[in-house]
C-alpha positions as CSV (number, residue, x, y, z in Angstrom):
1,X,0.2,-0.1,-15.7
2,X,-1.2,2.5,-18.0
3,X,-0.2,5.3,-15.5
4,X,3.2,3.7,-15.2
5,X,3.7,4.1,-19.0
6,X,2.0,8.0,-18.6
7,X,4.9,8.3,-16.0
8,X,7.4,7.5,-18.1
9,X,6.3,9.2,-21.7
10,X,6.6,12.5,-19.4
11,X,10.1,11.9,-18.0
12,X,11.3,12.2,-22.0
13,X,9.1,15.1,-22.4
14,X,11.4,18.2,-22.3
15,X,9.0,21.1,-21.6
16,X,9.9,22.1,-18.3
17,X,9.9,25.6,-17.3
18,X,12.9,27.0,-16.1
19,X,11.3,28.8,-13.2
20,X,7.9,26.8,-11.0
21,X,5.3,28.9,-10.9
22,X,4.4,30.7,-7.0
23,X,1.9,28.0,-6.4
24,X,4.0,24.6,-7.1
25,X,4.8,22.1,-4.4
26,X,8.2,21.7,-6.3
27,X,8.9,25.7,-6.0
28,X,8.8,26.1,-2.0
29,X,11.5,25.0,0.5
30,X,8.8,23.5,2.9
31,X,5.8,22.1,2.4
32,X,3.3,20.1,5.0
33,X,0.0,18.7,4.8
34,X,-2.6,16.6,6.8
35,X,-4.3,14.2,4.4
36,X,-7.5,13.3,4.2
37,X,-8.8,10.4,1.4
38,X,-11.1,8.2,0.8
39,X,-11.7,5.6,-2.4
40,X,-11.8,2.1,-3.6
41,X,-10.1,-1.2,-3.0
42,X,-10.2,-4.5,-4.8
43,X,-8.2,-7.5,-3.1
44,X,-8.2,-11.3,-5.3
45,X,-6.8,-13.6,-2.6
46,X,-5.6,-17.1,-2.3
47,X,-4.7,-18.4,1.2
48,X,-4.4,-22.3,1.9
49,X,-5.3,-21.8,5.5
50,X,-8.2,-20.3,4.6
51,X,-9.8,-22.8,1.5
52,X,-8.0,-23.8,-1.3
53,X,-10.5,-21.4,-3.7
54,X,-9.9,-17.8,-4.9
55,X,-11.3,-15.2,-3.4
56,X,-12.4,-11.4,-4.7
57,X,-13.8,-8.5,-3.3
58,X,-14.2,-4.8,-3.6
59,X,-15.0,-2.2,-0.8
60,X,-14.5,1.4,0.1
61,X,-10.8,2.5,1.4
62,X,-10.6,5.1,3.8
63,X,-6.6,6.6,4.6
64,X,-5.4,9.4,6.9
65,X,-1.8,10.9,7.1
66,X,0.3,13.6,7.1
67,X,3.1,14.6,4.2
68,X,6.1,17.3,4.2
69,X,9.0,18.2,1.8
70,X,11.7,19.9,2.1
71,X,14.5,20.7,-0.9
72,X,16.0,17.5,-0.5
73,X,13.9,15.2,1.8
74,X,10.3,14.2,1.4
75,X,8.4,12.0,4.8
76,X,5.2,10.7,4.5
77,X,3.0,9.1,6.8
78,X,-0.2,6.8,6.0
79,X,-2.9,4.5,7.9
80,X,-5.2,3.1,5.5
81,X,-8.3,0.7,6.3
82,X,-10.7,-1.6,4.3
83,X,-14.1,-3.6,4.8
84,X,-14.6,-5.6,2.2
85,X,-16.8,-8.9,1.5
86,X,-14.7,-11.9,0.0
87,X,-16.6,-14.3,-2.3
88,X,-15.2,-17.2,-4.2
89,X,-14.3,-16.8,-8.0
90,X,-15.3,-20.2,-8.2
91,X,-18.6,-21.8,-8.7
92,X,-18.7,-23.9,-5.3
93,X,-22.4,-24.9,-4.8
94,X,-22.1,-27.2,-1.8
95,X,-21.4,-24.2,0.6
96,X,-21.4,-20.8,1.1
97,X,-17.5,-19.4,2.0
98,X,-18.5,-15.8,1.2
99,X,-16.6,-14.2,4.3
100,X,-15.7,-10.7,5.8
101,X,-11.9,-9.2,5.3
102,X,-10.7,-6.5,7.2
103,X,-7.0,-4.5,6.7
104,X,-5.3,-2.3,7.8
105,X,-2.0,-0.4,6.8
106,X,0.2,1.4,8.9
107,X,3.6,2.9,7.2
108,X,6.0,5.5,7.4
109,X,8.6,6.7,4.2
110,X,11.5,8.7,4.3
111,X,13.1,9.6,0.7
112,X,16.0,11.9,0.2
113,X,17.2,13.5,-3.3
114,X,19.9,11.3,-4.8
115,X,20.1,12.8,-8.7
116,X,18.2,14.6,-11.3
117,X,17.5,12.6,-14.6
118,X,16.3,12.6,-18.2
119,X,17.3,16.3,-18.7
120,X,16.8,17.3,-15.3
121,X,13.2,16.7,-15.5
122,X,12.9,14.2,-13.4
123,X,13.9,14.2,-9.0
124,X,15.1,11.0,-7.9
125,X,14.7,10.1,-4.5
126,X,16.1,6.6,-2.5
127,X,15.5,5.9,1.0
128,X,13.3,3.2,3.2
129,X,9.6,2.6,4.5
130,X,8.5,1.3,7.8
131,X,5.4,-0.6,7.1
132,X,2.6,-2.5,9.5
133,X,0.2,-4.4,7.9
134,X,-3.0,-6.5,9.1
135,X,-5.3,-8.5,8.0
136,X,-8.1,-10.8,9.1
137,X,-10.8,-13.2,7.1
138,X,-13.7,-14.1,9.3
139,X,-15.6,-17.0,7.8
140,X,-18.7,-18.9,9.9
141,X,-19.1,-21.7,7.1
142,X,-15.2,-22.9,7.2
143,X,-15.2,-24.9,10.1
144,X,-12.0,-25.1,11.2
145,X,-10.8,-22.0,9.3
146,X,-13.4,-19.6,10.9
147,X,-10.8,-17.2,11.3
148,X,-7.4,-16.3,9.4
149,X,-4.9,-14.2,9.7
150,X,-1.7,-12.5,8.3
151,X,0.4,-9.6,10.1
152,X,3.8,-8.1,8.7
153,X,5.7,-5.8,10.4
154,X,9.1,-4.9,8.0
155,X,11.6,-2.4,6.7
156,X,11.8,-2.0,3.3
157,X,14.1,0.3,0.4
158,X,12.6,2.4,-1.3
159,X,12.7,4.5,-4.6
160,X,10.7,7.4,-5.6
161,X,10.6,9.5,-9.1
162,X,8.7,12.8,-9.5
163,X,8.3,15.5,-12.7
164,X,6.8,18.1,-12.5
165,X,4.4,19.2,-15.9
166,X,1.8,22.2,-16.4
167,X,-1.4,21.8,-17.7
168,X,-3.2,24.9,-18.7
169,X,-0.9,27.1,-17.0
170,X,-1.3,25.1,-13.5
171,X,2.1,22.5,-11.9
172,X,0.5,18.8,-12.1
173,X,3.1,16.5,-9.9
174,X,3.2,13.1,-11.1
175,X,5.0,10.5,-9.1
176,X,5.8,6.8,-9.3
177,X,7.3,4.6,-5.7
178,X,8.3,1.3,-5.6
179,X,8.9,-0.3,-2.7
180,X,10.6,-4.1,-1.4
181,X,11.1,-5.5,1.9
182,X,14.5,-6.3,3.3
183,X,12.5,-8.4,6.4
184,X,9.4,-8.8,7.8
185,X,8.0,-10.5,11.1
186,X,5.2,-12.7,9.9
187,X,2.7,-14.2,12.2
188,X,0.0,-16.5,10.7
189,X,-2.1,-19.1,11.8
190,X,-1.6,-22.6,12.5
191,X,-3.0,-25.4,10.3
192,X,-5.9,-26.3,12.6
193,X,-7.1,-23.2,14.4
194,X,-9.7,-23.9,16.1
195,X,-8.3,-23.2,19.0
196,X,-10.4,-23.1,22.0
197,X,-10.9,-26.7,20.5
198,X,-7.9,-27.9,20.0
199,X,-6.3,-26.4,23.7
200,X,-8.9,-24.8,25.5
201,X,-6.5,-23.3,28.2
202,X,-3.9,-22.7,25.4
203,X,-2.7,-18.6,25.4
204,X,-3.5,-17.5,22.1
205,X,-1.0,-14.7,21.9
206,X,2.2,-16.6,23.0
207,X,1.1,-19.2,20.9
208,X,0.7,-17.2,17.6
209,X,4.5,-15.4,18.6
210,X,5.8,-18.7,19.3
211,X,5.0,-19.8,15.2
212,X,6.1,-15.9,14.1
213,X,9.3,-16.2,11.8
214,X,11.4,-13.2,10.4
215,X,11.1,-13.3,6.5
216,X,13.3,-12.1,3.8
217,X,12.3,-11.4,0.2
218,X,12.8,-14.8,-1.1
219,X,9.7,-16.0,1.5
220,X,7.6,-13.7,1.8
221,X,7.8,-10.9,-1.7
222,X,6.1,-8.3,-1.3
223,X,6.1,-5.5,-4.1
224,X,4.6,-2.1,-3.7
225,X,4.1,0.5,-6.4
226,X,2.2,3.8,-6.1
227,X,1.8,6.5,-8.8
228,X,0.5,9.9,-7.6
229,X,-1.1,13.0,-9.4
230,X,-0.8,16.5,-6.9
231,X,-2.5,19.5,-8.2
232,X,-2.2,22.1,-6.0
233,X,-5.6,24.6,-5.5
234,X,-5.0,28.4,-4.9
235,X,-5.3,28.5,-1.0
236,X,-2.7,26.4,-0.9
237,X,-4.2,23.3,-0.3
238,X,-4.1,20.4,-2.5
239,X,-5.4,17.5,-4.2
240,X,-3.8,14.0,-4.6
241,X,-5.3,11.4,-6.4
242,X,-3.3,7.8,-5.9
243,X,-3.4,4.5,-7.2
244,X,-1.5,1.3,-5.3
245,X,-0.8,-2.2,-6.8
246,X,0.2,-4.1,-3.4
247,X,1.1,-7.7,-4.3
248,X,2.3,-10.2,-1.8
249,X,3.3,-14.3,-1.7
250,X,4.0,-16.1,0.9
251,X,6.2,-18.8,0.2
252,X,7.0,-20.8,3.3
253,X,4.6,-23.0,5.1
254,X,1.3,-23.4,3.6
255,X,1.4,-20.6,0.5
256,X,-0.2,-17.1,0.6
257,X,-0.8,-14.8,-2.4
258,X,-2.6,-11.7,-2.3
259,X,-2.9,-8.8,-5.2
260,X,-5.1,-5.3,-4.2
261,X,-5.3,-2.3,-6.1
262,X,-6.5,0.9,-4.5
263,X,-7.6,3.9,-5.9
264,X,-7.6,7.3,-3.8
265,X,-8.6,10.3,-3.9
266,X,-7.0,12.9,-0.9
267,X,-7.5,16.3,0.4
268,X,-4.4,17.9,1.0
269,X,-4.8,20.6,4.2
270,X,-1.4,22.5,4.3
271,X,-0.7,23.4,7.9
């Protein structure tokens, strides 16, 4: 929240140049880079398949990916991963349902120039995002709910807002994305799934597409917002340094909600 509000104090901010400087991303007509980051994650999670307790955890975040802009268009590609250790937020003495989480994020953006605003400091960019996204909870002391799922595969629309400001002579590019899903093919587990127990010579995999549903935003929300600081280095490299607020609910069914934040910090190799 407190870079959102930095965000927007700059876009009323009315110092921009009239010319970028030789070394600005903003200033050439192509830019690519391969993207290399690594950071933090924090997930608090609440999933009735799982236990009816909330769950916390923090781990290391590791992403790869590859970004380009041109004048009018910007594409960017991510897969991100986590490890993290779940605990319970609440006291629960009578067991032990500390647990392993593992995610992973595949998605793929494409934004094109729409309008400048606030003075023309400000780029404005619509367009949509491909996203993949995995996770499973692996839990030896929940009988019955040893392990749990969720996996979203969607297309979303998506907005993007850039400015471009200079500190100590050098182009800083802030930007802020929001994205929301138009639908997503959800696949979670059933109620009871033990499931060697319950049908050993069931198929696991036509069983779990056989309870997939396609979900709009009313069942399963899911809000994405990113804020993004470039500073490009002199060998026309640069450095990005990101933090994402991915919140999802799932409404349908048994409910679902999950909030992470992730801070990262990326090497930019221009190529």
């Amino acid at each position: 929240m407190a870079l959102l509000c930095l965000f927007l104090t700059l876009c009323y901010q009315a110092k921009g140049q009239s010319q970028d400087p030789p070394d600005s991303v903003l200033s050439l007509p192509t830019m690519r880079y391969l993207s290399l980051g690594f950071g933090s994650a924090y997930i608090k999670l609440n999933d009735e398949h799982m236990s009816p307790l909330n769950y916390n955890g923090g781990s290391i975040y590791a992403q790869l990916g590859a970004f380009k802009r041109k004048k009018n268009s910007i594409r960017n590609l991510a897969i991100g991963g986590s490890y993290i250790t779940l605990g319970p937020m609440e006291d629960n003495r009578e067991i032990d349902p500390r647990g392993q989480y593992l995610q992973l994020d595949i998605n793929y953006a494409q934004h094109w120039y729409v309008k400048s605003l606030f003075n023309k400091t400000v780029r404005w960019y619509a367009g949509g995002k491909l996203n993949s996204h995995s996770n499973i909870r692996l839990n030896e002391q929940l009988y019955g709910a040893f392990i749990t799922f969720l996996f979203s595969n969607g297309v979303y629309v998506s907005s993007l807002m850039e400015r471009e400001v200079h500190i100590s002579g050098r182009p800083l590019t802030i930007s802020w994305q929001m994205d929301l899903p138009v639908v997503n093919h959800l696949i979670r587990p059933n109620y009871l799934n033990i499931y060697d127990f319950v049908n050993p010579e069931g198929d696991w995999l036509d069983e779990r597409l056989g309870d997939s549903n396609w979900r709009t935003i009313n069942s399963f929300t899911n809000i994405v917002s990113t804020i993004s600081l470039i500073y490009p280095l002199g060998t026309s490299n640069a450095l990005r340094l990101s933090y994402e607020w991915d919140f999802y609910r799932v409404r349908t069914g048994l409910p679902a909600t999950s909030a992470t934040h992730s801070f990262i910090f990326a090497f930019l190799f221009h190529y």
